[in-house]
DSSP file (Angstrom, degrees, kcal/mol; ACC not computed):
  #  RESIDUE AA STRUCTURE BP1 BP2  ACC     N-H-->O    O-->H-N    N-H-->O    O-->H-N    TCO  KAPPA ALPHA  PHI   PSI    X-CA   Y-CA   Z-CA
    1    1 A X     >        0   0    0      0, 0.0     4,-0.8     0, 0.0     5,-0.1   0.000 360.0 360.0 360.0 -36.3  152.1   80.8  197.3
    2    2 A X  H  >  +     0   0    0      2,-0.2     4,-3.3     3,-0.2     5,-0.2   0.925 360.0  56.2 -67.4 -45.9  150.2   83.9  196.4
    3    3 A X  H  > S+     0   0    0      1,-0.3     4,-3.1     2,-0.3     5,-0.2   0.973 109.6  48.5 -34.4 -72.0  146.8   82.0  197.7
    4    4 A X  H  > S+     0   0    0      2,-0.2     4,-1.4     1,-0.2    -1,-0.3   0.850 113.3  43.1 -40.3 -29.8  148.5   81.5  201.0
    5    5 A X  H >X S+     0   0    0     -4,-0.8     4,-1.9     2,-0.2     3,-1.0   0.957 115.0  48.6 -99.0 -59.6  149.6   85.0  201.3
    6    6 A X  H >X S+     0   0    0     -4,-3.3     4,-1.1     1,-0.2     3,-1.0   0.924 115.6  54.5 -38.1 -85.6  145.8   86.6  199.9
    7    7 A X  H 3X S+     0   0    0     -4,-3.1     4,-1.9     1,-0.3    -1,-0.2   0.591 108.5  41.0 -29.1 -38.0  144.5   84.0  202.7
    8    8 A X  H <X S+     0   0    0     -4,-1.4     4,-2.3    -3,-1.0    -1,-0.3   0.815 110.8  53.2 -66.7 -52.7  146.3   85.2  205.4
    9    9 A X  H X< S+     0   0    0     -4,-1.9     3,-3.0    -3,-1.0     5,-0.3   0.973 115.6  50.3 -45.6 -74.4  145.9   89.1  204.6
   10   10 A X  H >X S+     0   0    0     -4,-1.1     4,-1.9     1,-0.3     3,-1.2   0.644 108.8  46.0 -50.2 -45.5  142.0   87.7  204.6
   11   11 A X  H 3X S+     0   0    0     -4,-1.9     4,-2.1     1,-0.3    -1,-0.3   0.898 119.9  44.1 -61.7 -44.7  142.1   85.8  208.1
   12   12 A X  H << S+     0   0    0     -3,-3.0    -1,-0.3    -4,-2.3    -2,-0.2   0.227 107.0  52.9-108.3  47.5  143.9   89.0  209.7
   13   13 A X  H <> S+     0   0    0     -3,-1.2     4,-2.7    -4,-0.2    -1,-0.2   0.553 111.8  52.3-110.8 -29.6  141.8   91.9  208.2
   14   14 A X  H  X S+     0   0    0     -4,-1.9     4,-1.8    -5,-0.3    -2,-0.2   0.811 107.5  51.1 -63.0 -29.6  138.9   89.8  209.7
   15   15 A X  H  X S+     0   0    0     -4,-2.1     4,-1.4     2,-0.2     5,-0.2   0.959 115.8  43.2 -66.0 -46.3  140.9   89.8  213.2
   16   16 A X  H >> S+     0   0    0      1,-0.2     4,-2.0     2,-0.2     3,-1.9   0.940 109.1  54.3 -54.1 -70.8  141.1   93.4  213.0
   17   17 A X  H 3X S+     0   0    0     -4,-2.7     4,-2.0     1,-0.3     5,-0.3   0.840 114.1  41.8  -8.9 -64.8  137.6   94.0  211.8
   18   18 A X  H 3X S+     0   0    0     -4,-1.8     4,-0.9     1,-0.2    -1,-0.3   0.714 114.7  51.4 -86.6  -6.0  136.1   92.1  214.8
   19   19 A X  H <X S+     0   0    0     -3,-1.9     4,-3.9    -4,-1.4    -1,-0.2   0.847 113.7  42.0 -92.4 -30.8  138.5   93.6  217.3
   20   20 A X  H  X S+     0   0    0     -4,-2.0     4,-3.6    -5,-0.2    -2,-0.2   0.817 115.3  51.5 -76.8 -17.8  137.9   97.3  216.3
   21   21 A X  H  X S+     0   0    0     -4,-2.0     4,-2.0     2,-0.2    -1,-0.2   0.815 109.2  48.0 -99.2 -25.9  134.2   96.7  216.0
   22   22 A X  H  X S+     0   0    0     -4,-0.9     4,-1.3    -5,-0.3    -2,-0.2   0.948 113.8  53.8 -60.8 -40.3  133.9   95.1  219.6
   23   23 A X  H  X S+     0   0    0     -4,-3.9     4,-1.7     1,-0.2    -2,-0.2   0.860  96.4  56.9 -75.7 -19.2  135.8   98.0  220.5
   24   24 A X  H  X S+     0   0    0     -4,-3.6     4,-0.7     1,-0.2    -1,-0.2   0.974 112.2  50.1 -49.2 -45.8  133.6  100.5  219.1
   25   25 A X  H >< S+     0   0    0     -4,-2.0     3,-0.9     2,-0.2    -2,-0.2   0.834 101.6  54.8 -30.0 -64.6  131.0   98.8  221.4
   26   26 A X  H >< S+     0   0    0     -4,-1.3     3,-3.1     1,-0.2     4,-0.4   0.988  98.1  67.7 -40.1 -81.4  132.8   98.8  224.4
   27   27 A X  H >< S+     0   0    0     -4,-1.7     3,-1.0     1,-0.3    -1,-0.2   0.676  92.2  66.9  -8.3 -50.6  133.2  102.8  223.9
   28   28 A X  G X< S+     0   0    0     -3,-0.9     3,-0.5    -4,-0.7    -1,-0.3   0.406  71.2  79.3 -78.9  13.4  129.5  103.0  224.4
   29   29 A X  G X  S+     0   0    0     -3,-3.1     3,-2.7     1,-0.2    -1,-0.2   0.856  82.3  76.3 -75.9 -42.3  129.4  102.0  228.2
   30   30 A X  G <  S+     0   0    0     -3,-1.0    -1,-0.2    -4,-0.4    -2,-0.2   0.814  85.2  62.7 -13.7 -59.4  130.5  105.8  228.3
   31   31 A X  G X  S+     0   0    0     -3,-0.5     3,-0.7    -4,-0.2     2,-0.4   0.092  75.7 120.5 -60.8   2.3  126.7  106.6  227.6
   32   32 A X  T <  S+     0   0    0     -3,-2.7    48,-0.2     1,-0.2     3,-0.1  -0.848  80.7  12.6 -98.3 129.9  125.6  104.9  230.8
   33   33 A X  T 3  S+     0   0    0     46,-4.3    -1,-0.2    -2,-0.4    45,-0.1   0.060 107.9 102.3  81.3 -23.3  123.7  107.3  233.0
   34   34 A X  S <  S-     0   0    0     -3,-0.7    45,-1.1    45,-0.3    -1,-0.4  -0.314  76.9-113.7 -88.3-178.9  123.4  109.7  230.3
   35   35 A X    >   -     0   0    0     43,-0.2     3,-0.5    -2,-0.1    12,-0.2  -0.854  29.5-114.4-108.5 146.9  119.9  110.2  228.1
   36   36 A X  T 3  S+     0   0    0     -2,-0.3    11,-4.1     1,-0.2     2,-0.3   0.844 106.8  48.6 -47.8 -28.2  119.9  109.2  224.3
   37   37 A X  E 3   +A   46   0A   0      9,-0.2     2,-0.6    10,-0.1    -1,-0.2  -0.605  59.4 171.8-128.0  88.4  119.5  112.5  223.6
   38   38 A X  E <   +A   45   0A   0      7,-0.6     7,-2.8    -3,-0.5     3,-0.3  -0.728  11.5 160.7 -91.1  89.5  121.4  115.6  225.0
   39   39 A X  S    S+     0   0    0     -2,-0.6    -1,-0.2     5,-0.2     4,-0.1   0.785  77.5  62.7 -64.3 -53.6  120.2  118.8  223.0
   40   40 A X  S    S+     0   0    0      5,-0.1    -1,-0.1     4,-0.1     4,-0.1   0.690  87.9  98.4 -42.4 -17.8  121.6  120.9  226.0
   41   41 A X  S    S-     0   0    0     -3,-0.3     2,-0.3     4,-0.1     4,-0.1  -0.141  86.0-108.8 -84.0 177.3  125.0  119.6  225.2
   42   42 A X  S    S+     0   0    0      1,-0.9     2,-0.2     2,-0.2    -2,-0.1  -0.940 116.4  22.1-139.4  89.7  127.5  121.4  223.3
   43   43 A X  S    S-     0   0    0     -2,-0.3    -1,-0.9    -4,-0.1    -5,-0.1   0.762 112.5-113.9 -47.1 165.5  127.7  119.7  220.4
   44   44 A X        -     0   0    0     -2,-0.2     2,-0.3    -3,-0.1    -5,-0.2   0.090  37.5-142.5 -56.9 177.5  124.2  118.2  220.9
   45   45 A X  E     -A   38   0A   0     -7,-2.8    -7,-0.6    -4,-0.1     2,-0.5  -0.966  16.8-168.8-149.4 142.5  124.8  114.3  221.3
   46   46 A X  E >>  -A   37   0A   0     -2,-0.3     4,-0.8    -9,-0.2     3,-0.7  -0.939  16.4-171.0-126.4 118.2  122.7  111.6  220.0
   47   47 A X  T 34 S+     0   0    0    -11,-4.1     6,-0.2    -2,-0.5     7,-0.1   0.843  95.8  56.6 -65.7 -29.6  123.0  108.0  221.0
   48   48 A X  T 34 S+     0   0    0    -12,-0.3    -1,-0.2     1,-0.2     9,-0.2   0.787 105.4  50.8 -72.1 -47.1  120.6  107.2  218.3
   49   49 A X  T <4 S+     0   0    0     -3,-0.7    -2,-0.2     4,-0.1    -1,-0.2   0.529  79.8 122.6 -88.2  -5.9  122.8  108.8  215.7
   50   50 A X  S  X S-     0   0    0     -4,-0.8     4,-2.1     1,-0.1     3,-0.4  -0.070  74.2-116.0 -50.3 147.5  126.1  107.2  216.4
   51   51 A X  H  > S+     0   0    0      1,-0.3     4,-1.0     2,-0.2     5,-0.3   0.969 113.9  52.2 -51.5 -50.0  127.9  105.2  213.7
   52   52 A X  H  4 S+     0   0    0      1,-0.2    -1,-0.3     2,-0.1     4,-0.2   0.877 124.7  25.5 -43.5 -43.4  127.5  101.9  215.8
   53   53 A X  H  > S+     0   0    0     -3,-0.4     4,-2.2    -6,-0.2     3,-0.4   0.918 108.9  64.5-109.6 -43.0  124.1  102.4  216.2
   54   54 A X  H  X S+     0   0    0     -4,-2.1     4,-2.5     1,-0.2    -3,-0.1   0.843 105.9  47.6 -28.9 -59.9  122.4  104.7  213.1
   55   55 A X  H  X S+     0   0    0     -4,-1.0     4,-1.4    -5,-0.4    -1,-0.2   0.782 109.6  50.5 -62.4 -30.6  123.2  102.1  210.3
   56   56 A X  H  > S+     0   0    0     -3,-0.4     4,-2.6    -5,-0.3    -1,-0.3   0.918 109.8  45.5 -85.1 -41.6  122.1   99.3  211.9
   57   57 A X  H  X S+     0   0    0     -4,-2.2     4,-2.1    -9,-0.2    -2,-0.2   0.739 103.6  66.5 -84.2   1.5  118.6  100.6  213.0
   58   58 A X  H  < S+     0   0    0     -4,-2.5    -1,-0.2    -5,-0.2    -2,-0.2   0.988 109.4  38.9 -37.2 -58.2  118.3  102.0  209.4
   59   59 A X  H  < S+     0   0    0     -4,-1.4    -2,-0.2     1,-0.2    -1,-0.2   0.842 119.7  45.7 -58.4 -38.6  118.3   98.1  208.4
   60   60 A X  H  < S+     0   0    0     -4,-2.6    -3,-0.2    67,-0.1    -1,-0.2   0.953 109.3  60.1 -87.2 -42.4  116.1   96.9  211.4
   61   61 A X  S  < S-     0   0    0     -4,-2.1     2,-0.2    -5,-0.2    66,-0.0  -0.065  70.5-136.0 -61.3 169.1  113.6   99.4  211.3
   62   62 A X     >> -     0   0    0      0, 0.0     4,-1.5     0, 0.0     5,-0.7  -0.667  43.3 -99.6 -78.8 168.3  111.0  100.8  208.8
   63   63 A X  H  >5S+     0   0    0     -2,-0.2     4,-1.7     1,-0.2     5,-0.2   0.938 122.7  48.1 -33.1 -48.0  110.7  104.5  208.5
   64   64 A X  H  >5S+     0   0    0      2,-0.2     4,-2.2     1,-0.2    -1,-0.2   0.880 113.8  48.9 -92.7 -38.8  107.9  105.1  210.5
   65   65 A X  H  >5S+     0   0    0      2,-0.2     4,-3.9     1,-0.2     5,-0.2   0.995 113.4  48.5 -47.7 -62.6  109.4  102.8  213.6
   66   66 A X  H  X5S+     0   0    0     -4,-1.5     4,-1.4     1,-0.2     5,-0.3   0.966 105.2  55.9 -58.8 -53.6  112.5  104.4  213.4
   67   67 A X  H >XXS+     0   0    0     -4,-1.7     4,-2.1    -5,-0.7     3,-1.4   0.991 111.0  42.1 -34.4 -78.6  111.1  107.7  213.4
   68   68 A X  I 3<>S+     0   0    0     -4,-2.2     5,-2.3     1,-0.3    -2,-0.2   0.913 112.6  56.4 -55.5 -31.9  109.0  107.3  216.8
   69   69 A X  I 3<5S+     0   0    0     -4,-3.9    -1,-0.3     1,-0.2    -2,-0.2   0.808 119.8  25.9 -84.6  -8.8  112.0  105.4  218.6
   70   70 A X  I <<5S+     0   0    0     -3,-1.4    -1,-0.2    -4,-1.4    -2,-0.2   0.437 139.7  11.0-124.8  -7.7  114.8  108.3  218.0
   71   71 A X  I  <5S+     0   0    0     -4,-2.1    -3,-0.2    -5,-0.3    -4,-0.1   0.423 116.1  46.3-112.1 -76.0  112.2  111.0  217.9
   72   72 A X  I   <S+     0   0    0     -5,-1.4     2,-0.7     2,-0.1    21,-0.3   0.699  97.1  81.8 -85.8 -15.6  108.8  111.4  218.5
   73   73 A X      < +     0   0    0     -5,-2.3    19,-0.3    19,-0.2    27,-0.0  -0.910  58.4 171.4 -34.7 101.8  109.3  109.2  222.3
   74   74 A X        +     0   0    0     -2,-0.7     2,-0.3    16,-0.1    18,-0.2   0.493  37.4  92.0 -77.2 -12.4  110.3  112.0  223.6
   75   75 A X  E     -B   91   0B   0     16,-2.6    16,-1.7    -3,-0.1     2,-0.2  -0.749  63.3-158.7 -76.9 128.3  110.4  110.9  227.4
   76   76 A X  E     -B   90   0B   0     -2,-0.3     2,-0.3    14,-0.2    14,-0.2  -0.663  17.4-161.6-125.8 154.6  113.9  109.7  228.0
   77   77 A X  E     -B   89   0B   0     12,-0.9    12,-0.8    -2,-0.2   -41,-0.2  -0.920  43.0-101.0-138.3 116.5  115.1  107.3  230.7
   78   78 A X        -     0   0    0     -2,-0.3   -43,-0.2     1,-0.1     2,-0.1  -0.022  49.4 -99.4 -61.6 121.4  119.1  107.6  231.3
   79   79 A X        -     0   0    0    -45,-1.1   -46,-4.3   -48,-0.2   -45,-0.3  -0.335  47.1-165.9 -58.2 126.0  120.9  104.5  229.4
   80   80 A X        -     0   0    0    -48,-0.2     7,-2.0     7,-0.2     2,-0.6  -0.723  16.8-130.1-116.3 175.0  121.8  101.6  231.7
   81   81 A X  E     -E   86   0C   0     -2,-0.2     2,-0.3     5,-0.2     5,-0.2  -0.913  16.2-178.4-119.0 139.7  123.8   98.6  231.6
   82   82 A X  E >  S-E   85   0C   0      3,-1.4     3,-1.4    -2,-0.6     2,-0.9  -0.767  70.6 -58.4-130.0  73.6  122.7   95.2  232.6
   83   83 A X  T 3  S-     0   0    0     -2,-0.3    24,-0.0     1,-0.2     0, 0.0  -0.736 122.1 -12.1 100.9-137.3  125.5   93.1  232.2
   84   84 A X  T 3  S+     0   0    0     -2,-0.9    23,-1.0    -3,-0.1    24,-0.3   0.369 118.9  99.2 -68.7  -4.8  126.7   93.2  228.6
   85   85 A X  E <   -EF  82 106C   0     -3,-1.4    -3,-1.4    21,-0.2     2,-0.4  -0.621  60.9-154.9 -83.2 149.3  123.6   95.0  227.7
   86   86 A X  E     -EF  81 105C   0     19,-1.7    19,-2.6    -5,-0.2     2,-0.3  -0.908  20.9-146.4-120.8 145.5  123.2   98.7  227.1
   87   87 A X  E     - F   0 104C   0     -7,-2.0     2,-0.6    -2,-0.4    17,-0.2  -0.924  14.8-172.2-102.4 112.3  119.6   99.6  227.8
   88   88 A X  E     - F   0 103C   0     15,-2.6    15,-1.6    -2,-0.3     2,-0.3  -0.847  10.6-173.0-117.2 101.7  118.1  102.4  225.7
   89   89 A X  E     +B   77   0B   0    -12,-0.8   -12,-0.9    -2,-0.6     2,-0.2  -0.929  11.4 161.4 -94.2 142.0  114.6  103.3  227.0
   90   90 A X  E     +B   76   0B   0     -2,-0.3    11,-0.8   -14,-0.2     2,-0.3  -0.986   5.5 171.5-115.1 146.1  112.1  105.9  225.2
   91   91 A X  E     -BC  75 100B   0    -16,-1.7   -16,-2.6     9,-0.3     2,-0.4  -0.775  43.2 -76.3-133.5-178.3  108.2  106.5  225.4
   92   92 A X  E >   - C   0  95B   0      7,-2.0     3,-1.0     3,-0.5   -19,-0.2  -0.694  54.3-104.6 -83.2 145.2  105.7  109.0  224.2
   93   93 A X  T 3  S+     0   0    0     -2,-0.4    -1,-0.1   -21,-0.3   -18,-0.0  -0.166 103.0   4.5 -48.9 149.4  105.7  112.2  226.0
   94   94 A X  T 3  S+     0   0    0      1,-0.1    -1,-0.3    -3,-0.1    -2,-0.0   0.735 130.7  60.3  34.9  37.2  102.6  112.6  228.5
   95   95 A X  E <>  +C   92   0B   0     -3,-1.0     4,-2.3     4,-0.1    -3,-0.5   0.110  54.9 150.8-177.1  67.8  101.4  108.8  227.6
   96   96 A X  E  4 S+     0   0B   0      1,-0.2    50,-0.2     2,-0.2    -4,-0.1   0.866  79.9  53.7 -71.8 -29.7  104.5  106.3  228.7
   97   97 A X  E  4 S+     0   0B   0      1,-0.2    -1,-0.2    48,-0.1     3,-0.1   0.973 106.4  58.0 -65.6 -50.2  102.1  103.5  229.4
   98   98 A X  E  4 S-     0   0B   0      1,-0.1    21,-0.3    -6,-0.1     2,-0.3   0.896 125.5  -6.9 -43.2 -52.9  100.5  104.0  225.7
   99   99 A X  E  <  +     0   0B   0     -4,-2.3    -7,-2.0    -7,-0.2     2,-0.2  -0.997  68.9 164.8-159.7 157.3  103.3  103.5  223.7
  100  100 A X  E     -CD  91 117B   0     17,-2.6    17,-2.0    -2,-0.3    -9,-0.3  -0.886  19.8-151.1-168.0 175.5  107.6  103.0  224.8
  101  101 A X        -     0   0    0    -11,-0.8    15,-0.2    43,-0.2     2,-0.1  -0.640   9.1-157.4-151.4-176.3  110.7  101.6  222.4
  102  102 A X        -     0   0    0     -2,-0.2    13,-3.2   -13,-0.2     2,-0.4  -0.329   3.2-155.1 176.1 101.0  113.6   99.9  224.2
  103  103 A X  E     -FG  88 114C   0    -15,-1.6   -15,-2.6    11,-0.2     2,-0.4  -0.556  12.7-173.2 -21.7 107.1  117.1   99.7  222.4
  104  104 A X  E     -FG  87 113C   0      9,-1.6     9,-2.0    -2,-0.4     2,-0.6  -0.914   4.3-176.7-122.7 106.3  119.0   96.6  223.7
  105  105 A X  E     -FG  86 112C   0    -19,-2.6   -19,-1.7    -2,-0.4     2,-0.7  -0.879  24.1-136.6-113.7 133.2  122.8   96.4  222.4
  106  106 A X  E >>  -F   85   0C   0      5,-1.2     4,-1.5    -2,-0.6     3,-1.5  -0.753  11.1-157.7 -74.3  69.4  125.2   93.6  223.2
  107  107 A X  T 34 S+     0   0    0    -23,-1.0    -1,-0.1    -2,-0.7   -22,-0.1   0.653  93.0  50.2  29.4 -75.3  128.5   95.3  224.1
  108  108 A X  T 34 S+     0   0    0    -24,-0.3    -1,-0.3    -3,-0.1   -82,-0.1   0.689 127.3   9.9 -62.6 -49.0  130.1   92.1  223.3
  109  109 A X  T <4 S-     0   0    0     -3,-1.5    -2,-0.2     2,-0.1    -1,-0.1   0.865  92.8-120.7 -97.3 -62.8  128.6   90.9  219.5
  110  110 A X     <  +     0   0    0     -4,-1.5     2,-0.4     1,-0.2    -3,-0.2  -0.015  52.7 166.7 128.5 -30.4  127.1   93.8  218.8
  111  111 A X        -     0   0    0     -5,-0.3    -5,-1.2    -6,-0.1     2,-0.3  -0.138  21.7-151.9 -31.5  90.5  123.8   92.1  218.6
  112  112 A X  E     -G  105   0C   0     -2,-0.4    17,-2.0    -7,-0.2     2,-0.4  -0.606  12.7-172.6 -77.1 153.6  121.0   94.7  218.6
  113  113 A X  E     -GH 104 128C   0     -9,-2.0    -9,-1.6    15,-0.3     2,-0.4  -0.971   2.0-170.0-121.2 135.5  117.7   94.2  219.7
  114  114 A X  E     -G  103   0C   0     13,-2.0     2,-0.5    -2,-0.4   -11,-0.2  -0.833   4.9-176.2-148.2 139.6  114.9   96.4  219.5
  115  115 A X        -     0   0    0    -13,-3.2     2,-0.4    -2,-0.4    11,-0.2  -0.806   3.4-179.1-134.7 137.7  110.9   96.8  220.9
  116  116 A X  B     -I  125   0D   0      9,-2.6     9,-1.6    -2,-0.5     2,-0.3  -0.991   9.6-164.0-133.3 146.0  108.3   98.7  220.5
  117  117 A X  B     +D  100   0B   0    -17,-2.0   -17,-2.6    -2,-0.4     2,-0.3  -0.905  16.4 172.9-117.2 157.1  104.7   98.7  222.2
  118  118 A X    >>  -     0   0    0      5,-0.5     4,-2.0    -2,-0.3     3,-1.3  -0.982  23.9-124.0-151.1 125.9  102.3  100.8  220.4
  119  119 A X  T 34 S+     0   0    0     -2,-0.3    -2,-0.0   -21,-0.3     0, 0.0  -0.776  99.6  57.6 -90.3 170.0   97.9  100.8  221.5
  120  120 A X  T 34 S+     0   0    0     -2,-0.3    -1,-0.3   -21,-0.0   -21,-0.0  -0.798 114.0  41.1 -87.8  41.1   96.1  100.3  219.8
  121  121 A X  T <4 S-     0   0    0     -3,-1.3    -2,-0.2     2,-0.1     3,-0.1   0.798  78.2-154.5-100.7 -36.6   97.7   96.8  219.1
  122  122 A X     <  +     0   0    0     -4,-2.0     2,-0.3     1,-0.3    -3,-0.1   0.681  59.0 105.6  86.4  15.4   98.3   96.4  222.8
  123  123 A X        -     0   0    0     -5,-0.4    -5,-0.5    -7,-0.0    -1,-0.3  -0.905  69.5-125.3-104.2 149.0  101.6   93.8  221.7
  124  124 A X        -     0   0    0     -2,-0.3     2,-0.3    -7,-0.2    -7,-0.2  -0.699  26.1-158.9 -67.7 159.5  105.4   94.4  221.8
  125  125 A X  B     -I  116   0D   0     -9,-1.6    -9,-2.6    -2,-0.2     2,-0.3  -0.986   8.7-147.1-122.5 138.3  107.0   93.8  218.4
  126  126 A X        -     0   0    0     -2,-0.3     2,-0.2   -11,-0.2   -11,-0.2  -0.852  13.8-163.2-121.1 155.8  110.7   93.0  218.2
  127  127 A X        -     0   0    0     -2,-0.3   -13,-2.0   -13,-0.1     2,-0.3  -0.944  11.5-168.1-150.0 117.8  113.0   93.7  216.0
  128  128 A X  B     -H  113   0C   0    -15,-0.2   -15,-0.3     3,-0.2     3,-0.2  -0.805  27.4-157.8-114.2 139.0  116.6   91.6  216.0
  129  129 A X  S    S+     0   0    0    -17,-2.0     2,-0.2     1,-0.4   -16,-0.1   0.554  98.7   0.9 -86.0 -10.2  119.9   92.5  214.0
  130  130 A X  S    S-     0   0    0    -18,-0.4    -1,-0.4     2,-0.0     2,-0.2  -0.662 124.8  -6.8-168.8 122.6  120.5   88.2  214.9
  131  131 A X  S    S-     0   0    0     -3,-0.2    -3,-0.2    -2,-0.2     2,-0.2  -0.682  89.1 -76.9  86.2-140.1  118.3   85.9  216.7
  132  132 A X    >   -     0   0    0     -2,-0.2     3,-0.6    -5,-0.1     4,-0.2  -0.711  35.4 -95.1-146.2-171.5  115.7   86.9  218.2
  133  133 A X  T 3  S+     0   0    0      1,-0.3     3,-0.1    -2,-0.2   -20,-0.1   0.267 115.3  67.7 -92.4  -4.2  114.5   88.7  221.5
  134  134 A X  T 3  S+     0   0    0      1,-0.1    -1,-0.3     4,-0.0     7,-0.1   0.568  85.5  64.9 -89.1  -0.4  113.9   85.7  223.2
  135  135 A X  S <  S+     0   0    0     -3,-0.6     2,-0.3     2,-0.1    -2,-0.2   0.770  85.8  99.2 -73.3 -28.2  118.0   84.9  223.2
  136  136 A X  S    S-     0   0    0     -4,-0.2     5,-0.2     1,-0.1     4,-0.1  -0.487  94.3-102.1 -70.5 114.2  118.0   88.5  225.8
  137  137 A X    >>  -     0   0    0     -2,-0.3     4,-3.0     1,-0.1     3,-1.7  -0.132  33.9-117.1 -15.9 128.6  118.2   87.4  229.9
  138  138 A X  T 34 S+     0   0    0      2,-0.2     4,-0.2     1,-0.2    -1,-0.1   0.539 119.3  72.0 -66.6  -2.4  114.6   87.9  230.8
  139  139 A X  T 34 S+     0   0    0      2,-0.1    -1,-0.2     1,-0.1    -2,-0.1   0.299 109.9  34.4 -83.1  -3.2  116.2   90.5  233.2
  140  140 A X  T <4 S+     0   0    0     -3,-1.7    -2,-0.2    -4,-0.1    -1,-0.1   0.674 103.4  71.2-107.3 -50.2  116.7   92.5  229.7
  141  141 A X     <  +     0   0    0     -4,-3.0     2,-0.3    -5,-0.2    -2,-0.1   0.444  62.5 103.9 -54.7  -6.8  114.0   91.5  228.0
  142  142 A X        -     0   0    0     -4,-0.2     6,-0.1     1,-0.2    -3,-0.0  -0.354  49.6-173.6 -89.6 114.0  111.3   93.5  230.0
  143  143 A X        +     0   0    0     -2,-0.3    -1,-0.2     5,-0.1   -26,-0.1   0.674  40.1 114.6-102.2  -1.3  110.7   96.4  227.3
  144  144 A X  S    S-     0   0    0      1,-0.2   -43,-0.2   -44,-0.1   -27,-0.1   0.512  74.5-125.0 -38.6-145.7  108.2   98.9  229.3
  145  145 A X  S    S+     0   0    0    -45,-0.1    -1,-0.2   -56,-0.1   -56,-0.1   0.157 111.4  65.2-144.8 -39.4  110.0  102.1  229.9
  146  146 A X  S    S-     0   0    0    -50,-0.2   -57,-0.0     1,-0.1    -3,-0.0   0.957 114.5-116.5 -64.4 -32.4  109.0  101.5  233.6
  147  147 A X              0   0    0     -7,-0.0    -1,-0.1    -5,-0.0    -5,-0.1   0.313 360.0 360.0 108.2   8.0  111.3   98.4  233.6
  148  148 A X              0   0    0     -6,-0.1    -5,-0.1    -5,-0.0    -6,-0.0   0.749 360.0 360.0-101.8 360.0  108.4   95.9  234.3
C-alpha cells in the first residue's frame, strides 16, 4: 500500500513539474518585441539571465560561447515569435555579417537551440539542449541576424 501511495505522489509531482515548467515558458512570449537586453529599463532586464534560460545555456555552452552570445554581440534585434519558437538574435557590434548567435526556445518543450557563426571558420555551429537543430522548421532555422 505504501508503494502505491509513494508512486502516485511520484506520477503527480511529475504532472506538476511539467505543467509549471511549460508555464514558465509560455511567460516568455511577454519578451516578444522587446531586445534581450534592456539596460535603460528600471530594473535593467536580461532575457539571457532569466531562470528559464540562464541554467540551461550554462550547460549548452562553453565559457567563451556563452560569453559572446549574452555579451560581447552587442547588436540586438527585438525577440520574435515564429510559431512556438521565441527567436533571440545577437551579432557583433559594427560587423553583423562577421559573426551573429541565435537563441531558439520552444515555448512548448522547452527545447533550446542555439547557433553561433564566427570568421574565421565561416560555419554555424549548433548547440541543442535535445535533438538537434535540424528538428527546427527551416523557417526557424535560418540563424543570420538578418534572418536569411
Amino acid at each position: 500500500m505504501l508503494k502505491k501511495i509513494i508512486l502516485i505522489l511520484g506520477i503527480l509531482a511529475a504532472c506538476f513539474t511539467g505543467s509549471v515548467a511549460q508555464k514558465n515558458f509560455e511567460s516568455l512570449k511577454r519578451w516578444v518585441g522587446k531586445y534581450p537586453r534592456d539596460y535603460y529599463a528600471k530594473p535593467r532586464q536580461n532575457f539571457f539571465k532569466l531562470p528559464e534560460i540562464q541554467p540551461a545555456l550554462q550547460k549548452l555552452l562553453n565559457k567563451r560561447d556563452l560569453l559572446r552570445l549574452t555579451e560581447e554581440f552587442g547588436t540586438q534585434h527585438a525577440i520574435t515569435q515564429t510559431g512556438d519558437y521565441l527567436e533571440v538574435r545577437v551579432c557583433k557590434s559594427h560587423c553583423c555579417p562577421c559573426e551573429y548567435g541565435a537563441l531558439i526556445l520552444n515555448l512548448k518543450t522547452g527545447v533550446m537551440h542555439v547557433g553561433i557563426y564566427s570568421e574565421p571558420e565561416n560555419e554555424d555551429r549548433w548547440f541543442s539542449t535535445k535533438g538537434s537543430y535540424t528538428d527546427l522548421p527551416s523557417n526557424v532555422r535560418r540563424i543570420s541576424f538578418w534572418g536569411k
